[in-house]
C-alpha positions in Angstrom: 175.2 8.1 124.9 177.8 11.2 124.1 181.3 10.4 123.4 183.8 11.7 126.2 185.8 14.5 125.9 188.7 12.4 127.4 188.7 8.8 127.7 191.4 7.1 129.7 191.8 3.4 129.9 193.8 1.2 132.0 197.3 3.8 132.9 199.7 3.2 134.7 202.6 5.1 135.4 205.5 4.2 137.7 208.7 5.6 138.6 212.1 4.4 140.0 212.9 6.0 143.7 215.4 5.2 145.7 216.6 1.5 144.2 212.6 1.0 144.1 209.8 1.3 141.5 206.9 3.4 143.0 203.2 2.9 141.5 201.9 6.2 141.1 198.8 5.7 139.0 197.7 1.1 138.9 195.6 0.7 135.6 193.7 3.9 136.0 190.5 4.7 134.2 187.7 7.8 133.9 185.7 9.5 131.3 185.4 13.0 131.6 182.6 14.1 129.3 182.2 17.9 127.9 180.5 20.5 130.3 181.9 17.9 133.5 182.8 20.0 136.6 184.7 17.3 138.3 187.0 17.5 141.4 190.0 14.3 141.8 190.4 14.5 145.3 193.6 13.1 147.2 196.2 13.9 150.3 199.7 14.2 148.9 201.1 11.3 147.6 198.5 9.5 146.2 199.3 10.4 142.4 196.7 13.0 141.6 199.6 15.0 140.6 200.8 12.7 138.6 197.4 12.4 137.3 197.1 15.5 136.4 200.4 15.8 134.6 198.8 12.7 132.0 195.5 15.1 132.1 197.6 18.2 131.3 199.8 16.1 128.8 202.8 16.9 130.8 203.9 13.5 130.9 203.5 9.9 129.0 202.0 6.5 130.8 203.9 3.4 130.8 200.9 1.6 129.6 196.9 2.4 128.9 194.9 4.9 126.6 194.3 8.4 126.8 191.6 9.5 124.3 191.7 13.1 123.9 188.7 14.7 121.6 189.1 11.0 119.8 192.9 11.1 119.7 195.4 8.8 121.0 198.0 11.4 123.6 200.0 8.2 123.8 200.6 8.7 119.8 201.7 12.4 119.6 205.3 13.9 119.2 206.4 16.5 121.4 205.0 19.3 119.4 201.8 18.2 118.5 201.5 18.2 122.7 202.8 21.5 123.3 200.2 22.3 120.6 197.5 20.6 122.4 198.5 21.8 125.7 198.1 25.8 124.1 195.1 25.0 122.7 192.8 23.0 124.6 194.1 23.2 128.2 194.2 26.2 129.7 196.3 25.7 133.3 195.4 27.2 136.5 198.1 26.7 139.1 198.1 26.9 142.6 201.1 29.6 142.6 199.7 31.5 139.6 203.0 31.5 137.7 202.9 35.2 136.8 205.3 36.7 135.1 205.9 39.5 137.7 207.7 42.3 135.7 204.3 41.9 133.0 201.2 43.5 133.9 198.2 41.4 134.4 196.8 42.4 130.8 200.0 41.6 129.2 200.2 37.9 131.4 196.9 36.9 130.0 198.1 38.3 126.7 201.0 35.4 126.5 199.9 32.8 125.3 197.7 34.5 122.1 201.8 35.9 121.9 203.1 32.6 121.3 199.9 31.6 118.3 200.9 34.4 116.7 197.8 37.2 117.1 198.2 40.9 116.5 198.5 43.2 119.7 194.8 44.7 118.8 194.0 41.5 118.5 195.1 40.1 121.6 194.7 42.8 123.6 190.8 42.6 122.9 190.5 39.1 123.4 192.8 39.6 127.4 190.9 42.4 128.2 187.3 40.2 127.5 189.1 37.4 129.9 189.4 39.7 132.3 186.0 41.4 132.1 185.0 37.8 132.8 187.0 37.3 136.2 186.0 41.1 137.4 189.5 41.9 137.0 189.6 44.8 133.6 189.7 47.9 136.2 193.1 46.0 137.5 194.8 45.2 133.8 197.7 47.7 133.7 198.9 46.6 137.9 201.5 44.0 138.4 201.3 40.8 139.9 202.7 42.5 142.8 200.5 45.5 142.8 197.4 42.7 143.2 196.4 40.7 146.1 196.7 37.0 146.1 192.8 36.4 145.1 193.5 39.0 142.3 196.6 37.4 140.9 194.3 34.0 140.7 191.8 35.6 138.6 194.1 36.6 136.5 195.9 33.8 136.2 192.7 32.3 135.4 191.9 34.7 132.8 195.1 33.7 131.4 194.3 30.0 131.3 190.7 31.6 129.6 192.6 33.6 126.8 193.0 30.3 123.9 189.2 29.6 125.0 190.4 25.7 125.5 187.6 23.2 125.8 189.5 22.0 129.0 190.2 24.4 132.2 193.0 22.0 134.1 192.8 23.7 137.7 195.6 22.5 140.7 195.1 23.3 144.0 193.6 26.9 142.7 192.6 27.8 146.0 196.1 26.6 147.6 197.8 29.7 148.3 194.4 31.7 149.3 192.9 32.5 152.6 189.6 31.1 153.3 187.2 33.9 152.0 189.4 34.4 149.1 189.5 30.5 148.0 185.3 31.0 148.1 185.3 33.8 146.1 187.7 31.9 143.4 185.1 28.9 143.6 182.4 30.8 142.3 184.6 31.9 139.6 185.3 28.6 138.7 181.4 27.4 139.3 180.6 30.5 136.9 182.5 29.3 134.2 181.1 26.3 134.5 177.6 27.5 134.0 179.1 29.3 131.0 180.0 25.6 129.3 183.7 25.2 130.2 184.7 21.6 131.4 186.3 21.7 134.2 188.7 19.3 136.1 189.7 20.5 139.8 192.7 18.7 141.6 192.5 19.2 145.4 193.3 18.0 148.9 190.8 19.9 150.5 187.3 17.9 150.5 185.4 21.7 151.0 186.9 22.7 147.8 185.8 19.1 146.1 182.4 19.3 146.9 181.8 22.2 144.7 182.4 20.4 141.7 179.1 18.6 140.3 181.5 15.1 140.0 183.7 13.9 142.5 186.6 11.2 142.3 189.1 10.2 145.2 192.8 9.0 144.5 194.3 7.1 147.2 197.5 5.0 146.3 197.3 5.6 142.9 193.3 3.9 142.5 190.6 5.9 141.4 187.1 5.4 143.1 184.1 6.7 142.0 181.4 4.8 143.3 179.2 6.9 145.2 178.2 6.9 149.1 179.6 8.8 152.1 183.2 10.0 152.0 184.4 8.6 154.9 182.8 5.2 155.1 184.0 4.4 151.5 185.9 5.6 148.7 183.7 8.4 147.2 181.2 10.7 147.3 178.6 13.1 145.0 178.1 16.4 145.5 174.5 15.7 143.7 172.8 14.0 140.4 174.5 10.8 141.5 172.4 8.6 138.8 174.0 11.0 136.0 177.4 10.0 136.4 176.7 6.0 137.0 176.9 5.2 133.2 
């Protein structure tokens, strides 16, 4: 059997609210193996974002494992996460988070900015980013000289640039109308078929069952378990045998 890519074990996290200590995420556990497309499904409030923030290594658990490539998160200083987190994460967001006085070349540029590279460098490796999300015609516009579909790929090509093993996606298709959120699905679905592992956080069950692998949160549980959506806690897209292990 192959090893997962990540490997979390028993996390909780909790926090203190209002005089009370809210259970965000009660002894949590998935493997997320390499070439996953996998959608964690959940209506606000019941910890996927606090999920993803222990995914994204934005944030510690109280208690539990998280096995990243082999090594223990839990273990690492501050900088050895912001290392992982440039190298093998890349972050879609739901707002984009482009830098709006940088042209979209120069936003997917950033982070090979920040390791170091050369301009010629860099410049060759954004502009191949964006050949990949149809986007190389648009590199010299600003954010706000693209639609909102357009901003996504780029912010896509952006999380693309450090070719991470990981693509971290929240709520990618959030801000988008409904054609536009289909047409940034089958961005994300052909990456997927280019090797990229792919974890998807979402309210929206449409969006979800895209993904080859779906998990619900509810109340900061994770189900897996297979069946219909509604008469229990999850559901597969397809290849339901593949992910029983």
């Amino acid at each position: 059997m192959k090893t997962p890519i990540i490997q979390i074990k028993n996390m909780v996290r909790s926090y203190e609210l209002g005089g009370e200590t809210v259970m965000a995420l009660r002894e949590v556990s998935l493997d997320i193996y390499k070439g996953d497309f996998i959608s964690i499904i959940g209506p606000s409030g019941s910890g996927k974002s606090t999920f993803m923030n222990m995914i994204g290594c934005l944030d510690r658990p109280d208690s539990g494992q998280y096995l990243l490539d082999g090594e223990e998160v839990g273990e690492m200083n501050d900088n050895k996460l912001a290392s992982i987190r440039n190298e093998k994460i890349g972050f879609i967001f739901q707002n984009f988070n482009l830098l709006m006085k940088l042209t979209a070349l120069e936003n997917v540029e950033l982070p090979l900015l920040y390791r170091g590279l050369g301009t010629k460098e860099r410049r060759n490796i954004a502009y191949e980013c964006l050949d990949k999300v149809g986007l190389r015609d648009r590199a010299q516009h600003l954010p706000n000289q693209l639609s909102g579909g357009q901003q996504q790929r780029v912010a896509i090509a952006r999380a693309l640039v450090g070719n991470p093993p990981i693509l971290l996606a929240d709520e990618p298709t959030g801000a988008l109308d409904s054609k536009t959120s289909e047409e940034i699905m089958q961005v994300m679905k052909d990456l997927h078929k280019q090797g990229h592992t792919i974890i998807l956080i979402t309210h929206d069950l449409e969006v979800a069952q895209q993904a080859s692998r779906i998990v619900r949160i509810q109340d900061g549980q994770l189900y897996e378990n297979g069946g219909d959506w509604f008469g229990s806690h999850a559901i597969y897209q397809d290849g339901a045998s593949e992910y029983q292990r």
